[in-house]
N, C-alpha and C positions, 0 to 999 in steps of 0.2 A: 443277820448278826445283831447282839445286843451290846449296847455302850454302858456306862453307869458314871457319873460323877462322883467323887466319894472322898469327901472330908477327910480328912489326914493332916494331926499336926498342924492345924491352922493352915495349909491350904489344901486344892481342890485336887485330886488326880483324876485321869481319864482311864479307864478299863474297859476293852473289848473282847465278847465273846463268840465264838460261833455260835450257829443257833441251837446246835447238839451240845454242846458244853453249858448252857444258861440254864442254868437251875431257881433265879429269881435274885433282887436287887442284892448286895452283900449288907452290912452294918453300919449305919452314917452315909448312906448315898440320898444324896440331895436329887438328882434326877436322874433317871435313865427311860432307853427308849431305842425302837424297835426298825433296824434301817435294812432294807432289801438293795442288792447290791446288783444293778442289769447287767445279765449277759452280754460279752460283748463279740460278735460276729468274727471270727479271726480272717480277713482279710489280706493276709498274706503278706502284709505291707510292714518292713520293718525299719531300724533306723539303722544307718551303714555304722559297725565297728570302729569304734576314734581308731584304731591301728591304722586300718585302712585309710581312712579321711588325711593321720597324721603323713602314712605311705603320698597321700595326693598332695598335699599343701609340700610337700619336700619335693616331687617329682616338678610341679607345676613354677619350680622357682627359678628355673632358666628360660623359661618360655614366656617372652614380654607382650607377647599376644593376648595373655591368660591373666594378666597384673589383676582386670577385676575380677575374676573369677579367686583368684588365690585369696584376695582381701577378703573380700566376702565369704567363703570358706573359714578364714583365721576367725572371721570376728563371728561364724555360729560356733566354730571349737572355742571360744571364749563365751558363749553364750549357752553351752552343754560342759564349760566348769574345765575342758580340757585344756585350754590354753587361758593364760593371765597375762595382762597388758604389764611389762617388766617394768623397774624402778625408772629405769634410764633411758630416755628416749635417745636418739642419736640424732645429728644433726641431720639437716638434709643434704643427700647426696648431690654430687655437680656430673651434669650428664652434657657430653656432647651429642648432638645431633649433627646428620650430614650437611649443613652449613657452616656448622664449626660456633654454631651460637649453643654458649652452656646457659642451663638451664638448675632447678634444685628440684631433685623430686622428694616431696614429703614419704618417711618412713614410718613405721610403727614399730616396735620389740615388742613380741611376743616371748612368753619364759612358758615352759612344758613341765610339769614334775616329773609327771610320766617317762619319758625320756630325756631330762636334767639336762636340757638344752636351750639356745633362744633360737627364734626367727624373727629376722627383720622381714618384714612385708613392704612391700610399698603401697601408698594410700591411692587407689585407682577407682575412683567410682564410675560408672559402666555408663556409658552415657545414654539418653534417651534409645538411640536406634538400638542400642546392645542388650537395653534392659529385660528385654522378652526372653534373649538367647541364653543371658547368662542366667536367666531366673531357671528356664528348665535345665539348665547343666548343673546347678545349684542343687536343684533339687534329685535329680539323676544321681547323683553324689551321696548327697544324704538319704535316700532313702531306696528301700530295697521291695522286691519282688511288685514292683506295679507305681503308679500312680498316687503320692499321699494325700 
């Protein structure tokens, strides 16, 4: 492919050509130049569908075994532009445990455009011994046909 820089109106634009379409620099291009683009091996490996991912962060929210997995999930669909940390955080929740001693668990809102909805998460970072399990389940989740 060829690029060209080119003066315009007192500033710069950028233009790209395939290599069949470049016929030589246009009028007022200050630089251009010559970029070879590598093949890349299709590996089968792809990124799981935000539907799908959305499908999981929804199923995964009664399941308190799964709190770091869910988090972690929320916050790569926040980090793939799917989900956004919402205006309003909400306070933290009071949980009983079987002693009867309440406790506050920190939450997060999340806001969807996509499906014009929130999700509260709870903040559960996975502790050392889990970190292995939930990294490959993490990854099993996002990403498809193999190994990324």
């Amino acid at each position: 492919m060829y690029s060209a820089l080119v003066r315009d109106a007192g500033s710069l634009v950028r233009f790209d050509w395939s290599a069949n379409a470049w016929s030589g620099p246009p009028p007022e291009t200050l630089a251009w130049w010559r970029s070879i683009v590598p093949e890349q091996p299709d590996s089968g490996v792809s990124l799981a569908p935000v539907d799908v991912l959305l499908d999981t962060l929804e199923a995964l929210e009664n399941q308190p075994d799964a709190r770091p997995l869910r988090y972690l999930l929320a916050l790569q669909l926040v980090r793939r532009r799917v989900l956004r940390f919402a205006e309003n955080s909400p306070e933290p929740e009071a949980v009983h445990n079987d002693q009867d001693v309440v406790s506050r668990e920190e939450t997060v809102a999340f806001f969807c455009r996509r499906r014009e909805c929130d999700y509260l998460v709870v903040v559960a970072n996975p502790s050392p011994e889990e970190q292995v399990g939930i990294e490959e389940q993490l990854a099993s989740l996002l990403w498809s046909g193999g190994e990324p």
